[in-house]
VOGU-3710 file (C-alpha; in Angstrom, 3 decimals, decimal comma):
1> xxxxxxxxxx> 19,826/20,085/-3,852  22,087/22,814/-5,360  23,154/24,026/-1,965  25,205/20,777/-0,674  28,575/21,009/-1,420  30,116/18,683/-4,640  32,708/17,124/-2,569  29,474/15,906/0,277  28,656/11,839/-0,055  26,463/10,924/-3,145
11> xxxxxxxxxx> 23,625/9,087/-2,221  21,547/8,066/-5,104  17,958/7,475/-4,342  15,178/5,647/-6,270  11,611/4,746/-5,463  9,880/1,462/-7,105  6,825/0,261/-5,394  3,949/-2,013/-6,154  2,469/-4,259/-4,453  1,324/-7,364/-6,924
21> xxxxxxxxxx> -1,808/-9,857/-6,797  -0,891/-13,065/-8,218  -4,538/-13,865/-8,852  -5,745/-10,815/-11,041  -6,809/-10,562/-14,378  -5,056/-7,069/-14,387  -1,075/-6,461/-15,688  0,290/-3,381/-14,463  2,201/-1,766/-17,393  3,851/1,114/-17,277
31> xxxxxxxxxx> 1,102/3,569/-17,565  -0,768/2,305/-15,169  2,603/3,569/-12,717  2,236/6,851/-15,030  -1,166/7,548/-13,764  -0,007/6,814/-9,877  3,404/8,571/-9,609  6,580/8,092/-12,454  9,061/10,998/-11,907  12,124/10,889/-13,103
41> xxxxxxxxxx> 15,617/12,446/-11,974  15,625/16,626/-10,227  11,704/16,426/-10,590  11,789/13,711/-7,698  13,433/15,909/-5,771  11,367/19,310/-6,277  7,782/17,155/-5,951  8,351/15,115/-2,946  10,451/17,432/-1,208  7,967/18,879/1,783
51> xxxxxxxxxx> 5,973/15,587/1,605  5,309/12,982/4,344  6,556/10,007/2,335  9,484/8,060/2,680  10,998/10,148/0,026  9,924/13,387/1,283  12,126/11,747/5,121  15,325/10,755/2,622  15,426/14,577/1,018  15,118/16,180/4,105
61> xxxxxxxxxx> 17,433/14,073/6,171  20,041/14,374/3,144  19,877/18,046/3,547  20,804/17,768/6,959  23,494/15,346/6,215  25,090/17,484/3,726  24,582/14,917/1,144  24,473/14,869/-2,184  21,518/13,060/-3,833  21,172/11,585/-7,593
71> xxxxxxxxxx> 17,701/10,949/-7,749  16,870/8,750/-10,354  13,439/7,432/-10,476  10,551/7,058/-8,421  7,500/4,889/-9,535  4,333/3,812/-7,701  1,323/1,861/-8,809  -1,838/0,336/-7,240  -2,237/-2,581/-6,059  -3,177/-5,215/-9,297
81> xxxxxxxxxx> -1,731/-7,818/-11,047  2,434/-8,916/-12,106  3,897/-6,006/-13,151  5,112/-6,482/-17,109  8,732/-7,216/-17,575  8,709/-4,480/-19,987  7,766/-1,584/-17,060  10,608/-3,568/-14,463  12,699/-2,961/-17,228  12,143/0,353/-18,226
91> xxxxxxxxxx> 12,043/1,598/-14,454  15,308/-0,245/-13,096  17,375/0,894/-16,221  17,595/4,420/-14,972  19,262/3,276/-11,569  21,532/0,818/-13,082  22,782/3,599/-15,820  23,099/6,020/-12,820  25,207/3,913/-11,011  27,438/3,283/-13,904
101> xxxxxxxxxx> 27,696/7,447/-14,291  28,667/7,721/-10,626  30,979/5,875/-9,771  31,720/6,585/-6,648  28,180/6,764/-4,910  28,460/6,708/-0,981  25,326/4,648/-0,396  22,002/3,933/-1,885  18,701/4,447/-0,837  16,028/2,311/-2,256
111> xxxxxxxxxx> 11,623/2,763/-1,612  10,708/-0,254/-2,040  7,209/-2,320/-1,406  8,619/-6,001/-1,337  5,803/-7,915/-2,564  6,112/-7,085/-6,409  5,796/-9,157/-8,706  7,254/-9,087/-12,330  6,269/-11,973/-15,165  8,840/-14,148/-15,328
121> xxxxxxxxxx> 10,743/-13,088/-12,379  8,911/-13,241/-8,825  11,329/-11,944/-6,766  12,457/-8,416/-8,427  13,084/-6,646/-4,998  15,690/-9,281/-4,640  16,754/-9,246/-8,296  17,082/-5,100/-8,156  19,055/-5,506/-4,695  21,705/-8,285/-6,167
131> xxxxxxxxxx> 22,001/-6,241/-9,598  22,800/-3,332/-7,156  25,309/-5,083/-5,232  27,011/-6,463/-7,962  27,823/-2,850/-9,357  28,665/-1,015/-6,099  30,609/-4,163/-4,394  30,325/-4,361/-0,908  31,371/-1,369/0,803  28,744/0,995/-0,274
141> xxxxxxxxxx> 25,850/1,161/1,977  22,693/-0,441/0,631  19,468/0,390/2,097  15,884/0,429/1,530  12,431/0,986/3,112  9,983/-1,287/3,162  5,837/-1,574/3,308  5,173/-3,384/6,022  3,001/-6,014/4,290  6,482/-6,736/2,088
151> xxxxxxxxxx> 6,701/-10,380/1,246  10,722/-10,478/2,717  12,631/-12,804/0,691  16,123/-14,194/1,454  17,478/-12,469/-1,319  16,381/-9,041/-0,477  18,167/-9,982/2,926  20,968/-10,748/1,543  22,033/-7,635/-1,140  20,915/-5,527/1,390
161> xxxxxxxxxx> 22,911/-3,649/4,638  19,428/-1,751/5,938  16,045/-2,603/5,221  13,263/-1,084/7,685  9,390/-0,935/7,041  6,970/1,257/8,483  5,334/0,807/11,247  1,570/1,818/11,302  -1,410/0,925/9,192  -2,941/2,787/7,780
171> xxxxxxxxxx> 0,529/3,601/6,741  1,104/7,253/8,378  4,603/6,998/9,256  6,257/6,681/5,629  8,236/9,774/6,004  9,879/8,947/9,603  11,019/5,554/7,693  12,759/7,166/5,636  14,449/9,382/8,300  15,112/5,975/10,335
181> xxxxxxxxxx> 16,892/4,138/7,339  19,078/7,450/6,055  20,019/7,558/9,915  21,305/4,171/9,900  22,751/4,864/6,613  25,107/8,222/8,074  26,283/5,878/10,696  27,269/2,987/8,566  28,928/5,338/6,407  30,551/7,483/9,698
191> xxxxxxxxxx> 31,793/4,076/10,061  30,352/3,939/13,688  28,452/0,933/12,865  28,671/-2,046/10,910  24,793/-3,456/9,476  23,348/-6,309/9,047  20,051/-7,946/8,464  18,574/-10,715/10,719  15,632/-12,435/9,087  12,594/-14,940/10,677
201> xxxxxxxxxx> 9,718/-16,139/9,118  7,238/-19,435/10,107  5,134/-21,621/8,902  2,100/-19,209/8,144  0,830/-16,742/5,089  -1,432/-14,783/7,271  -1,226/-12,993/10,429  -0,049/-10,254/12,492  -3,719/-9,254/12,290  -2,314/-7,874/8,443
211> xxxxxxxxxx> -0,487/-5,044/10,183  -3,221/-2,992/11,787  -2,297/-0,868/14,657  -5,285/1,442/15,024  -6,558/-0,793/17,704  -4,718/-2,840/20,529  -4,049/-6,010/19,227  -1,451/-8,515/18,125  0,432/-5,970/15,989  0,523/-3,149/18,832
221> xxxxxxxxxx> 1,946/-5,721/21,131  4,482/-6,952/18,938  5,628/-3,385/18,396  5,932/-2,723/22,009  8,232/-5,774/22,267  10,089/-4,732/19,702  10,965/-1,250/20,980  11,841/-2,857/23,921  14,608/-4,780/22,346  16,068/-1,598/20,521
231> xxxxxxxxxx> 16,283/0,112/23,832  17,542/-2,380/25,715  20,129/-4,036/23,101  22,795/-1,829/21,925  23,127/-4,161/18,991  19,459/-4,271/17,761  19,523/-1,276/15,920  16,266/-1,292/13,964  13,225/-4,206/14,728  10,447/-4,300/11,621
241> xxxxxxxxxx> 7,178/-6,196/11,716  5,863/-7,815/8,356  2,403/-8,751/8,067  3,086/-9,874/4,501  0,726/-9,802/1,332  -1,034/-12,771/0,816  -2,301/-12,472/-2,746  1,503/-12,722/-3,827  2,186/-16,266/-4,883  5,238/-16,245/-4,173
251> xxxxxxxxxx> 7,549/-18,556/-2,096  7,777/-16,546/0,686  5,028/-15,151/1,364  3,728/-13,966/4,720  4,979/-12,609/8,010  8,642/-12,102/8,602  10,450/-9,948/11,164  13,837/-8,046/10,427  16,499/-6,810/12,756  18,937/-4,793/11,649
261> xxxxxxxxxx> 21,820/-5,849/14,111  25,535/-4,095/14,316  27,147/-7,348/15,853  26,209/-10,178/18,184  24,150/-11,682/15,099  22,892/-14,449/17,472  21,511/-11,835/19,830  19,652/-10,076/16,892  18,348/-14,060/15,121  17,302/-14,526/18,628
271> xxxxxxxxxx> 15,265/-11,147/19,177  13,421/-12,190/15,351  13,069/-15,569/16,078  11,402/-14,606/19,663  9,247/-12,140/17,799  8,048/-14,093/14,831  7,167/-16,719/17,631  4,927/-14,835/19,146  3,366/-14,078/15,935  2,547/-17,352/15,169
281> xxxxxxxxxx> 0,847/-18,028/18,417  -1,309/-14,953/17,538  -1,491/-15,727/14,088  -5,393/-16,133/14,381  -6,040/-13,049/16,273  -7,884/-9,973/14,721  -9,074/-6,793/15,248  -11,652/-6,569/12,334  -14,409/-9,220/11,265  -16,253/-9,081/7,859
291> xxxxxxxxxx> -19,694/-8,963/7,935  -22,218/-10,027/4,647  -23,871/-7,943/3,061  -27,340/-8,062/4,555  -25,795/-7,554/7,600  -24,521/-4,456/6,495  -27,877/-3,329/5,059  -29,384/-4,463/8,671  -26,789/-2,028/10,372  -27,848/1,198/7,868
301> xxxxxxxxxx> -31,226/0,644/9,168  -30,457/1,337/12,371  -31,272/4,485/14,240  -27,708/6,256/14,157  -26,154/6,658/17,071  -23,527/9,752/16,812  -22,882/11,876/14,341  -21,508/11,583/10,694  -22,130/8,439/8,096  -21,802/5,155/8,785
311> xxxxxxxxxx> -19,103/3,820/6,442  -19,672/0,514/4,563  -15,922/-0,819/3,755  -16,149/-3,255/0,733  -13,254/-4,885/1,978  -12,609/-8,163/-0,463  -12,996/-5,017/-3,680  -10,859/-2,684/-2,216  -7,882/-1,703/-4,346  -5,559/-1,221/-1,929
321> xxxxxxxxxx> -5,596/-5,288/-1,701  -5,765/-5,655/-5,392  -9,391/-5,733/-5,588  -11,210/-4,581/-9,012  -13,090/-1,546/-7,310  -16,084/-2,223/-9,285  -18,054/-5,043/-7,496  -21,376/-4,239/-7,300  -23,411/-6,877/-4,634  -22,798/-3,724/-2,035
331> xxxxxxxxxx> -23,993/-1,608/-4,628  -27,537/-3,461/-5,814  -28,526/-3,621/-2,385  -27,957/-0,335/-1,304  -30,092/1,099/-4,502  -32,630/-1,632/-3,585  -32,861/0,142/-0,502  -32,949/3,566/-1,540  -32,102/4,878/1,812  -31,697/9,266/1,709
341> xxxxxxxxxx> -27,666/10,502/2,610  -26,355/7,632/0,500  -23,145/7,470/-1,746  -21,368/4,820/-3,328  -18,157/5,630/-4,359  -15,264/5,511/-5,717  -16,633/2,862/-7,986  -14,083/2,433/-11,106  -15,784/2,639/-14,275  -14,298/4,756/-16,781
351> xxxxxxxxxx> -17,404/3,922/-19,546  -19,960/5,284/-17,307  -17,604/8,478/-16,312  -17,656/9,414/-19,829  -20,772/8,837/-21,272  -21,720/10,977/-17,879  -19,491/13,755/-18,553  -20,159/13,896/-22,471  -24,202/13,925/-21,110  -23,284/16,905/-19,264
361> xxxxxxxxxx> -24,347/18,008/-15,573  -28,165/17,994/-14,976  -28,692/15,502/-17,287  -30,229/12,199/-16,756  -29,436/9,238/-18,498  -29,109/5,478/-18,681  -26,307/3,574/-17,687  -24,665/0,232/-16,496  -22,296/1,305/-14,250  -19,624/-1,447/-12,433
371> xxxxxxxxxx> -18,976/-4,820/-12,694  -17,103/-4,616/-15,800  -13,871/-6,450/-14,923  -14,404/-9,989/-13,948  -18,488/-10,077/-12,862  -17,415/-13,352/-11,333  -16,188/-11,365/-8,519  -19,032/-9,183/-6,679  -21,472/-9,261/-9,216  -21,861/-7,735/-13,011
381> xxxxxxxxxx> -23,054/-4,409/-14,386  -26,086/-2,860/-12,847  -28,792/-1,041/-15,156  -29,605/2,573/-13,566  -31,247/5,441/-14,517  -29,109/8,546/-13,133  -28,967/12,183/-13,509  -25,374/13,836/-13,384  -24,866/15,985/-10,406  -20,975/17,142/-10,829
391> xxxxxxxxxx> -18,262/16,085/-12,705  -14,262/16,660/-12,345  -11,238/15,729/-13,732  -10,360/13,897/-10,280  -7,065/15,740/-9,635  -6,268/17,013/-5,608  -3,406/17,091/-3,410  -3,687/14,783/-0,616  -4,396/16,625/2,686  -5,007/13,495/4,939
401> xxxxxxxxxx> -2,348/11,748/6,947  -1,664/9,401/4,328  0,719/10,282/1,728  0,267/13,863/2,823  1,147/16,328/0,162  1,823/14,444/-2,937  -0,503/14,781/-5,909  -3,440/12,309/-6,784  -5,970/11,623/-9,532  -9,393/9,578/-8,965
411> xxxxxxxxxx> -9,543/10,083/-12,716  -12,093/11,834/-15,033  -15,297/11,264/-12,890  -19,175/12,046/-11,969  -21,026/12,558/-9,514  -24,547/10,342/-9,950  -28,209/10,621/-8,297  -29,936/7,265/-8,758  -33,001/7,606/-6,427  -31,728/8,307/-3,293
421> xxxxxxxxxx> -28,735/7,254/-3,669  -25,843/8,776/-5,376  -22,893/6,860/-7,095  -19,114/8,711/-7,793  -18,227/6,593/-10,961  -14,032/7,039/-11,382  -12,175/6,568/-14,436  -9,326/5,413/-12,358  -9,155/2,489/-10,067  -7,845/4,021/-6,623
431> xxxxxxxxxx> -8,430/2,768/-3,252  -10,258/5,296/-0,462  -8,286/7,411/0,978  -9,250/10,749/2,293  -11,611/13,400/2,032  -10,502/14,710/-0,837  -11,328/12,084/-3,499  -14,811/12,999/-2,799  -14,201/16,925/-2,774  -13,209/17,041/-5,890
441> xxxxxxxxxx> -17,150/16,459/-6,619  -18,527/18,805/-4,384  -19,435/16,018/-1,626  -19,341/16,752/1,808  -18,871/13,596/3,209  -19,260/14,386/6,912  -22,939/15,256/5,982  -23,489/12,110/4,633  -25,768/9,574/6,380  -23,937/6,033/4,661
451> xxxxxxxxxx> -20,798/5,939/2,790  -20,002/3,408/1,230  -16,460/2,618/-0,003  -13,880/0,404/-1,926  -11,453/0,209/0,593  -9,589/-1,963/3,211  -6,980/-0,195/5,655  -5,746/3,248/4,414  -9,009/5,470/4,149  -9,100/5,080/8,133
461> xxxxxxxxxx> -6,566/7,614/8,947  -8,877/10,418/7,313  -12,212/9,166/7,683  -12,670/7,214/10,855  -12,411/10,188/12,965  -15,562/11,680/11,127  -17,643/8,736/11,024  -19,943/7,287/13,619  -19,175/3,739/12,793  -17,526/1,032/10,177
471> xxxxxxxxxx> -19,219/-2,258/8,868  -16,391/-3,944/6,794  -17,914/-5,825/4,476  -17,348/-9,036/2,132  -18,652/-8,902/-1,118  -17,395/-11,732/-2,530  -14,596/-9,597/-4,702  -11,588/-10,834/-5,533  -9,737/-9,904/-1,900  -10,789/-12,984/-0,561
481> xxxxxxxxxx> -11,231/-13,494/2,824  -10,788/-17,638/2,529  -7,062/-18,077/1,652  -8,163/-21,753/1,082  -10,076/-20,447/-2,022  -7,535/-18,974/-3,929  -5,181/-21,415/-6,428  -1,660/-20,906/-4,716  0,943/-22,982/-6,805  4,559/-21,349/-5,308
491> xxxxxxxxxx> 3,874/-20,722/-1,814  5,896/-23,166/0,405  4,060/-25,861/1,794  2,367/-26,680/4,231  1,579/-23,276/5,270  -1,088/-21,967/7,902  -4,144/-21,233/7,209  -3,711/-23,518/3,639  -2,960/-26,771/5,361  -4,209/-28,023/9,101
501> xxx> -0,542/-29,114/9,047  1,717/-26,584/9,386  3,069/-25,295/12,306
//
């Protein structure tokens, strides 16, 4: 950002997402954010610039502003367990210490999730926000974007002057919400408006039919309300929908709705309480229903009607939900059926990537690939005998609409024919996403006759349009479908669907 002048606003800008499942076996250390995205300081600036994330919108709206950025940090992870204290630590220090070297910063401009979760401290979105606050004081602009299955606390709410989440899933839009908060942010700091946050919430953990807006449903309709309001109220200056995450055990958990208001405050409670009504009387309604496993088999057998694969979602093991990615009940059945065109894939399972690669390509061998991480969940290891088709080191740039741009690893990997079926074991546990996780392997997945794939919302925006149908499947992994399963001890209570009371 060498061009904008020295005397132009600093806005210092930092990026710490994860989104944290309070039920996994899995602790998500700093390395495990090194092998998603952990750039530090000028480097944030030169490898998201260009990029359709919400820091690729900040850069390129501070360039139009004439502002001057101090990048700082920018950290991502997948979707697992509490993030150590150690790695919350390590990646807030560089935002405090850069706020203590400028003094004089203009604003700040957080990425954020909002359903992280750090041992020992549950709410760290709110704990980063109010350590924020307490250094800048109250008349520099706070901001930050949100994913719009953040777990909104009252804190957050409260250390905060802007906080908007995107609005689509499969999240496509990250880079236009970070153009919508830095907007807010040059009028709060042209002094033309004065933000604050509204916040709602109810009675519920689930809902909002967990954000999906591919289809109409109640998400699509709650949007269209809420653009409504923001044209029609000159005071309801931004209007975000929160499905929530609920794997995070946390207090409050679950839908919320935001309005970032410039006056009238009961005008702006009103258009969130209004909205997060409505969501509660649609809190049951959804726009995709698991089916078992046999079911799925059933639909494979099926003459296909259209063209490209059918795509087999293991939707309670997909890691974007915090699922191991290396269930294998969809996976037994599939080679049981031995049906030609088949893949399975990404399936994490770093043993069987290497012994694959140190076998080398054309070689067969045997191998017990998935099922390694908690076999409680979607079944144990399977016993194969496979020959090694292709292997890669599992780098690509993302050329999908998600994320578009930004560098990604599947991990050291290999390409497997067992039967008729062929297996992509990963070394890294990533959820489906595009095309070009299976690329890197030579597959050509349009060509395929069933895919099947760890993976719950994002892998739509790049591979729906190919496919002639989806079957989302529940394997019994650890994304459960049954909230009333899972061993909540902080969530409020009662809370719908936990409790026939609540409401």
């Amino acid at each position: 950002m060498s061009a904008l002048r020295t005397t132009a606003p600093q806005v210092l800008v930092a990026r710490l997402s994860h989104e944290s499942h309070a039920f996994s076996r899995l602790r998500t250390t700093l390395a495990e954010f090194g092998r998603e995205e952990l750039l530090f300081g000028d480097e944030i600036v030169e490898r998201m610039r260009g990029t359709r994330t919400e820091l690729g919108g900040i850069i390129d709206a501070a360039q139009a502003q004439g502002w001057q950025l101090v990048p700082t940090v920018s950290a991502c992870a997948s979707t697992a367990g509490p993030v150590t204290r150690a790695a919350y630590d390590a990646l807030t220090e560089p935002m405090l210490r850069a706020l203590a070297e400028h003094p004089h910063v203009a604003a700040v401009v957080l990425s954020l999730h909002g359903a992280m979760f750090v041992e020992g401290l549950p709410d760290p979105e709110g704990d980063l926000l109010c350590r924020i606050r307490q250094q800048v004081g109250p008349r520099v602009v706070v901001a930050a974007t949100l994913d719009l299955h953040a777990n909104v606390t009252d804190a957050m709410v409260r250390y905060a002057d802007i906080l908007t989440s995107y609005r689509t899933t499969p999240h496509v839009d990250q880079y236009e919400a970070g153009q919508r908060a830095c907007a807010l942010v040059r009028r709060a700091l042209a002094g033309e408006i004065r933000p604050r946050v509204h916040l709602a919430r109810r009675d519920m953990i689930a809902g909002m039919d967990l954000g999906r807006t591919l289809r109409e449903g109640p998400m699509t309709r709650l949007h269209a309300r809420a653009r409504a309001w923001e044209q029609r109220e000159a005071a309801v200056l931004d209007v975000s929908l929160n499905a929530g995450y609920y794997m995070g055990d946390v207090y409050e958990a679950g839908p919320s709705v935001l309005v970032v208001g410039d006056g009238d405050a009961a005008l702006c409670q009103r258009v969130a309480d209004e909205l997060i009504d409505d969501a509660y009387r649609w809190r049951d309604q959804k726009t995709v229903h698991l089916q078992s496993v046999d079911e799925a088999l059933a639909r494979c057998r099926e003459p296909a009607q259209g063209r490209g694969p059918l795509i087999l979602a293991d939707y309670t093991d997909g890691p974007g939900g915090g699922g191991y990615g290396d269930a294998t009940a969809l996976l037994q059945a599939l080679l049981a059926a031995n049906l030609p065109g088949t893949l399975v894939g990404l399936l994490h399972d770093p043993e069987s990537a290497r012994q694959a690669i140190e076998a080398g390509v054309g070689q067969a061998l045997d191998l017990r690939i998935g099922g390694k991480t908690d076999p409680a969940f979607g079944g144990g290891p399977v016993a194969v005998r496979a020959r090694v088709l292709a292997v890669s080191d599992g780098r690509f740039v993302r050329s999908g609409p998600f994320k578009t741009g930004t560098p990604a690893s599947i991990g050291a990997s290999a390409l497997l024919q067992c039967g008729e079926v062929q297996v992509i074991v990963a070394s890294n546990r990533v959820q489906a996403e595009e095309r070009g996780q299976y690329r890197v392997l030579g597959v050509d997945v349009e060509r395929l006759n069933v895919l099947a794939l760890k993976g719950i919302n994002h892998f739509r925006a790049d591979l729906e349009p190919i496919a002639r149908g989806i079957v989302f499947v529940e394997s019994g992994g650890i994304h459960a479908t049954d909230l009333r399963t899972l061993p909540y001890r902080n969530v409020r209570r009662p809370l719908w669907p936990l409790d026939d009371t609540a409401g």
